[in-house]
N, C-alpha and C positions, 0 to 999 in steps of 0.2 A: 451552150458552151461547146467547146468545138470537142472531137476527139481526141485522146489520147492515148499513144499507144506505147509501151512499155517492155521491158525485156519481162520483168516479177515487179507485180504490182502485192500490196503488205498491207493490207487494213488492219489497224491499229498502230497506236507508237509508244506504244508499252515496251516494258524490258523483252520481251518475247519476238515484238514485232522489229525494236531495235536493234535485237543481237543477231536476228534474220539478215537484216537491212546492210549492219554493216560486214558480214560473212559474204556477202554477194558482190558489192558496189565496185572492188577491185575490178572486177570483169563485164558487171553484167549493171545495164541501167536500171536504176531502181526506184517505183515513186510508193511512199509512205502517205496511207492516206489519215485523218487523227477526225473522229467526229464532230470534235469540239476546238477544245486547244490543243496543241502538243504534248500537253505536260497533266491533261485532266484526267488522265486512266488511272486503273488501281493504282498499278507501279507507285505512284509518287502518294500514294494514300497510306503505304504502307509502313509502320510502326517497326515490327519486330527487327531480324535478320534474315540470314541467308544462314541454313545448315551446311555445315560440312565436314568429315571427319580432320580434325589439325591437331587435336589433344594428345599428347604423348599417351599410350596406352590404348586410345580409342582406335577404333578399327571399323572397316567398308562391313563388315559383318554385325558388327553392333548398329549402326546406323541402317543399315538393310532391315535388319531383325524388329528395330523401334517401327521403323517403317511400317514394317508388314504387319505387328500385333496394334499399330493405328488404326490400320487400314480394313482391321476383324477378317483377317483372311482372304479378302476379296482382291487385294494387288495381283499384277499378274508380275514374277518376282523379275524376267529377264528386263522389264521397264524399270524397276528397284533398282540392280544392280547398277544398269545405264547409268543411269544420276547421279546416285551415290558418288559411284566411280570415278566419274567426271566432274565432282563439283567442287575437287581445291583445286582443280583448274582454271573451273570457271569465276572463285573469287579469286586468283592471281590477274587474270584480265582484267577483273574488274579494277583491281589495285592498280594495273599497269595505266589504266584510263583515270587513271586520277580518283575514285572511290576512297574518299580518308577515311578508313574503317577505323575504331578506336582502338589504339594501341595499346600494347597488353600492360596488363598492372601487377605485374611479379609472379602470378598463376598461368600455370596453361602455359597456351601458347604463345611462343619466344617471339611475335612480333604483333598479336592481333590481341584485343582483350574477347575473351569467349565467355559469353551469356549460357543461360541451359533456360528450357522452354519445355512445355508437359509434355511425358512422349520421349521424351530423348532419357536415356541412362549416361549421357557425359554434357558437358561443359562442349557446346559445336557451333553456336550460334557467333556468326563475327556480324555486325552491327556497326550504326554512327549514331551515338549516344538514342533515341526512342523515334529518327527521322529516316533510317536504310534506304527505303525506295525514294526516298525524295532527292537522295543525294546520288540514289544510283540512277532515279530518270536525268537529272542533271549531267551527269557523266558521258550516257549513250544517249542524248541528246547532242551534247556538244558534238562529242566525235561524230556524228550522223553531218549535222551541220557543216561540218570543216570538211564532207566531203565530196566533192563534186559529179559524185556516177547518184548521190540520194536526192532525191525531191521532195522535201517533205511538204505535205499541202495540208493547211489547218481547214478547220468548219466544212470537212466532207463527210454525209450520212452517208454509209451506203444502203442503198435499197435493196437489190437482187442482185445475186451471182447471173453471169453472163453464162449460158449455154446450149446446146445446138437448137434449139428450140427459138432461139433469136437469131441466129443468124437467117442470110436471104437463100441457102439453099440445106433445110431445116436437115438435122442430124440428131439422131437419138442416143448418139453414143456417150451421155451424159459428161462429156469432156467441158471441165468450167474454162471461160478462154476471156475474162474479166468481171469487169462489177459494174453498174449504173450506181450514181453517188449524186447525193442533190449537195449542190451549193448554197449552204445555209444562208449566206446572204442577201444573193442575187436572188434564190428559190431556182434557179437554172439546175437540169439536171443534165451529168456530164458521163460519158462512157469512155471506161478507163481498160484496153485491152493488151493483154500480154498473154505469152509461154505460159508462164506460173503465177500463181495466183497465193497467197499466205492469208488464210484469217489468224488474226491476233487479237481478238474483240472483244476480250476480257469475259468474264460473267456474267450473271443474271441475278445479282444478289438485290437489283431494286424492282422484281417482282413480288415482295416483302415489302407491308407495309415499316417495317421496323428492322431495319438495314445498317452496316458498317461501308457498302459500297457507293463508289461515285454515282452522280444521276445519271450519267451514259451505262452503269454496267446492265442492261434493256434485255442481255440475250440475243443480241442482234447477231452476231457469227452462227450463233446454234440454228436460229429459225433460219436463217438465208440457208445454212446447210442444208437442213433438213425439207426446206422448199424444191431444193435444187435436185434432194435425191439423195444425199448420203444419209448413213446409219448412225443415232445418237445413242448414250446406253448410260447407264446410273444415273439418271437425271434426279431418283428421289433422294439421294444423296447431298443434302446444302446443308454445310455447316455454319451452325449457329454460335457464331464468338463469343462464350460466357458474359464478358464483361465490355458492354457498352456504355459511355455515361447516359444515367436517366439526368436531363434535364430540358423541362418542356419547350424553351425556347433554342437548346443547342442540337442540330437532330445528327446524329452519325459520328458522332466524335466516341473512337475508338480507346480504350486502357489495354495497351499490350500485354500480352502474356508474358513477355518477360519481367514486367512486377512482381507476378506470380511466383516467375522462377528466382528471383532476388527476395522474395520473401515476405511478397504481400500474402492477408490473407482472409478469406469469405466469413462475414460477419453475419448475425440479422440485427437490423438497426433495432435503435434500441427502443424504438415503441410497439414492437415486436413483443407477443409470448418469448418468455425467454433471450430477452432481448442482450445481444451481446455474441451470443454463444455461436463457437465458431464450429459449423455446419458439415463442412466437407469429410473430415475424419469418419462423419457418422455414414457415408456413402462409396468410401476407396481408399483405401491405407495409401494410396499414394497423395491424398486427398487433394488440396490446390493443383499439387503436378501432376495429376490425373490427363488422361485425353481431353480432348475439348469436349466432343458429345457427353462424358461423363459429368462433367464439368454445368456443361449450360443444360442440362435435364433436372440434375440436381439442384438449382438455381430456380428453373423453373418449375418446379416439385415447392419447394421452400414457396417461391411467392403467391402459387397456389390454394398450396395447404394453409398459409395465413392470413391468403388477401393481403397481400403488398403490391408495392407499387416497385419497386426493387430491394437491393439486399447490399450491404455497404463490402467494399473493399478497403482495405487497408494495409500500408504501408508506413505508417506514421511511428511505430517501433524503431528502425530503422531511423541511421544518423543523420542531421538534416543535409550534412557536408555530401551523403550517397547519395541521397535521394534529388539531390540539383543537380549533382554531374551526370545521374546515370538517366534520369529524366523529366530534364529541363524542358523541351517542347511540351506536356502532361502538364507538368509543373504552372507552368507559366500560363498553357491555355486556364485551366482551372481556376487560379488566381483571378485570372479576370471575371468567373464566374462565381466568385466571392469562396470559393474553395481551397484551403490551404492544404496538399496531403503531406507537408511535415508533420502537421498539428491533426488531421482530422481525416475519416476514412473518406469515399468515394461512394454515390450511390450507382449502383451497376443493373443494369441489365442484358438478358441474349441478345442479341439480334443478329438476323442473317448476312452470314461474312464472305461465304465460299461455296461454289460451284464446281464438286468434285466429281459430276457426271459433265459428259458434252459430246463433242463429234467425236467418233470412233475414228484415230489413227495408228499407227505402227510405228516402229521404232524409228524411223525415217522421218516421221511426220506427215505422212502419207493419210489422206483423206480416202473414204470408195470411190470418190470421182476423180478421173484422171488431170491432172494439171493444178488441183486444190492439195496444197496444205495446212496445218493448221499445229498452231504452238500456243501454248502455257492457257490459262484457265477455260478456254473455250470449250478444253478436249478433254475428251476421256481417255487418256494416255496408258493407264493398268496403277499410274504413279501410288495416285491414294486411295483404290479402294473404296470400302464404305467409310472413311473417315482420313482427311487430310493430318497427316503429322507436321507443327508447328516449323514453320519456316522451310518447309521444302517448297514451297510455291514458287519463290522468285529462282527460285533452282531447278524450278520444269523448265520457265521460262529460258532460262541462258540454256540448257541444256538441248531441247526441243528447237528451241528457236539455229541454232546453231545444228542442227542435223536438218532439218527441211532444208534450209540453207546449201549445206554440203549434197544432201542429194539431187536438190534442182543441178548445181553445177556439173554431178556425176550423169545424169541424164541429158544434158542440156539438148543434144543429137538427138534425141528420142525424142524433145517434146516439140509438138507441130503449129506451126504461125494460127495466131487467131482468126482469121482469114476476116473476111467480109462479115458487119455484124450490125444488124438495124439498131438507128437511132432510136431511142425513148419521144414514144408516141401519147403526148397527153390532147391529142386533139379531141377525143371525148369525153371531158372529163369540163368540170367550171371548179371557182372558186366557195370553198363551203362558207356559210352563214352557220354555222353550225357548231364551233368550236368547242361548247359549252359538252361534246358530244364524248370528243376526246377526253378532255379534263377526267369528266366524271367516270369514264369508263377504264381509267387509268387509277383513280383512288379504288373503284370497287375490285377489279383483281387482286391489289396489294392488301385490301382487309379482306379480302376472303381468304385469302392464301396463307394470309397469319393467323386467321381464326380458325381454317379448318383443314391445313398441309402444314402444320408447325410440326414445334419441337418431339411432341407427344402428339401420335394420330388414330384413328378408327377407322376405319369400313367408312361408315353412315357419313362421317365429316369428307371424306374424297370423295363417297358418292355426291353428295351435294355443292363439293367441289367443281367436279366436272361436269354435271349439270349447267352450272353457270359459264364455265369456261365453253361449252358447247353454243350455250346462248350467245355469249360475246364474241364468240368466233366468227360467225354468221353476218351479223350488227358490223364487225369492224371491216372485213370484206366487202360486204355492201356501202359499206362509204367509202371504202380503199378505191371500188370500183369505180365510184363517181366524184368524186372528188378530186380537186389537183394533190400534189403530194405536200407536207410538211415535215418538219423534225420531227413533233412531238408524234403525228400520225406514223411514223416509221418506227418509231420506236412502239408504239401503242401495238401495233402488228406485231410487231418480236417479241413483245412483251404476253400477249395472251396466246400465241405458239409456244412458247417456253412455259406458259403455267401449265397447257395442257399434256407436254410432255413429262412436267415433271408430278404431274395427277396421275396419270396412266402408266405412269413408272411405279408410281409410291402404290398403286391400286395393286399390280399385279407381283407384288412383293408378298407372300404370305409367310414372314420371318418379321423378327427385330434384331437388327445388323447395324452395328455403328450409327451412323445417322439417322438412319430408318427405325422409329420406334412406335409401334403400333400396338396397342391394347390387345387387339385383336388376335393379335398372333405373338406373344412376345417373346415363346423361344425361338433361338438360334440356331437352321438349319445345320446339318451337319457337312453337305457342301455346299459351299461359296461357289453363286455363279451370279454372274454379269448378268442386267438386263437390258436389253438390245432391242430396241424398238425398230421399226423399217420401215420407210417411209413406202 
């Protein structure tokens, strides 16, 4: 494929990558690259809302404050404030983009209906009935489309950041000055060079056998970073979404939190000891509306201690008239799963939802490598901490996404032409007979990583961790080297770079902090510090 060059190239086209995309396009040419489809990233996977302070009485200080007691001290607070700040801003944009947020029903606030989500002390969450991101990728989709400086290109992997190490007159100055992207199609891989560079490439939640994230969320932004030379940090930090449906044939279908906050609530089914009895009370007076990590520890504590298979949620108290308007997408899927929750609870389990460590940037979006920025779950922003607070995510993104944005245009005179940059050289390499290679080597990280870096960890279980993730490292390099490239091979690469970051992260934690819960050490230092790994 031939070259492409670019003012600010955006891999990703998530809310992050999108709100980047259209912050810039007025001025400056801009190409969006999407792995898969346009519309396949978290964004549109996601359920809940968008926080913000809009409740009469609610204040930037409340919502700061939730924040930070999420987050177990580890926020770094001027990235809190940022957001907070900014985010009935940033849902009035979205509303002016066409976002039908559900309108309010007598409470709260005078034009939006406000949910409340664990973590939060008011009523903040604006919402489209249990579908938010799906309607908000729709939204910054459209506007992207309708406008003529964006290029959005579907089915491009990216492989590697571009940097002086590729070009023809080799430079160490670690400036990223594009990306190599295979054309999932063709298999043609194509170099895409600009000024500035945005990863927006979501998380790494399907390094977990037992995931709420899309099959693209691989880790792919973290590892290219971390290839290329910048600093990652709380990588042992992945939040485990209490309530996933258990059912063996539907795998990733999420039960939002705000059930919870409408008044579902944690059961043990009833061929359970004690069967019936609602659990949570016996673990946090705030019980259901507890943090998440309180939340899915205790969940999985209960399934543990009894040998279950999961633990039922329930919402069936509630009138059947609430429970179709407020979550009719849940509703409906379930149904079809012979599951009625007007009539009958939900069986639930953790699984891995969120990726609250990743590329270290600043309040700008600024990556350690010159010409790289980086927006919403990729980064370790200071946002959450050891523990994400419910619905601030799609609010990094607009938030973040919208500052790289601003500061590429404040520097634009600063930042220098990508100059000359060798094409993607696969003349030594053939086609593998070997697939059989990938597959396998792609289920065995995600069961080890849930058997032995889950919710509850040890010493002994990371060590044996990273043991293997050493082995696979090795093994996948070695056929990365001989081999032509593929998706699933690109992703297999990012994927066991992100296990091992987030092994040597969880190893060198000797605390249990939010997300981080270790036998081994289970009280909670008394200062909160970052861990920062360097490549």
């Amino acid at each position: 494929m031939a070259d492409h060059r670019y003012d600010v190239i955006i891999i990703g086209s998530g809310a992050a990558g999108l709100t980047a995309a259209l912050n810039l396009a007025d001025t400056k040419r801009v190409v969006v690259l999407a792995k898969g489809g346009l519309a396949e990233g978290s964004t549109a996977w996601a359920q809940g809302g968008i926080a913000a302070v809009l409740e009469p009485g609610d204040t930037f200080e409340s919502h700061i404050e939730d924040t930070m007691v999420a987050g177990a001290g580890l926020n770094d607070r001027r990235t809190v404030e940022l957001v907070v700040e900014h985010a009935p801003a940033a849902i009035e944009r979205l509303a002016s983009l066409g976002v039908p947020f559900n309108p309010t029903e007598g409470e709260g606030h005078d034009r939006w209906h406000l949910t409340r989500e664990g973590g939060h002390s008011h009523r903040r969450i604006v919402h489209v009935d249990d579908a938010t991101g799906w309607a908000v990728q729709q939204a910054l989709l459209a506007a992207a489309e309708a406008h003529p400086n964006i290029n959005l290109v579907a089915d491009m992997a990216a492989i590697d950041l571009v940097t002086g190490r590729h070009c023809d007159h080799y430079s160490g100055d670690g400036r990223v000055r594009g990306v190599y992207a295979l054309h999932r199609p063709s298999g043609k891989v194509a170099l895409f060079t600009a000024r500035a560079t945005i990863l927006a490439t979501g998380g790494a939640g399907r390094v977990y056998q037992f995931s709420t994230a899309p099959r693209g969320a691989s880790g792919d932004g973290i590892a290219m970073a971390w290839r290329a030379g910048a600093r990652v940090s709380n990588m042992e930090f992945n939040q485990f979404h209490p309530t996933c449906l258990y059912n063996l044939e539907v795998k990733n279908f999420l039960i939002t939190e705000a059930m919870r906050g409408e008044g579902g609530i944690l059961k043990l089914p009833p061929e359970a000891p004690n069967g019936g009895h609602r659990f949570m009370p016996d673990f946090d007076p705030r019980a259901e509306l507890a943090p998440r990590d309180v939340v899915a520890r205790a969940i999985d504590h209960e399934i543990k201690r009894l040998g279950l298979d999961y633990v039922h949620l329930d919402i069936s108290h509630r009138e059947p008239a609430f429970i179709e308007h407020h979550f009719p997408t849940i509703l409906a899927k379930l149904l079809t799963l012979g599951i009625d929750i007007r009539k009958e609870p939900i069986p639930v389990v953790p699984a891995m939802h969120y990726t609250c460590g990743g590329v270290v940037i600043d309040l700008d979006g600024r990556t350690d490598l010159p010409g790289l920025y980086a927006a919403g779950e990729v980064t370790q922003s200071g946002l959450h901490g050891a523990n994400r607070l419910a619905s601030n995510s799609l609010l990094e993104c607009f938030v973040f996404g919208e500052a790289a944005a601003k500061h590429i245009l404040r520097s634009w005179d600063d930042l220098p032409d990508p100059g000359v940059v060798r094409e993607w050289d696969e003349s030594r390499v053939t086609d593998s007979d070997e697939d059989i290679v990938v597959q396998h080597n792609w289920r065995e990280i995600r069961r080890f990583m849930w058997d032995y870096v889950g919710i509850v960890r040890t010493t002994k279980r990371l060590e044996r961790a990273l043991h293997r993730v050493t082995l696979l490292q090795r093994e996948v390099e070695d056929y990365y080297g001989n081999y032509r490239i593929t998706a699933d091979l690109i992703e297999l690469r990012n994927l066991i770079v992100t296990a091992g970051l987030i092994v040597r992260s969880a190893l060198s934690r000797h605390e249990s902090r939010g997300l981080h819960y270790t036998l081994d050490y289970p009280e909670m230092l008394a200062q909160a510090k970052d861990t920062i790994l360097v490549p």
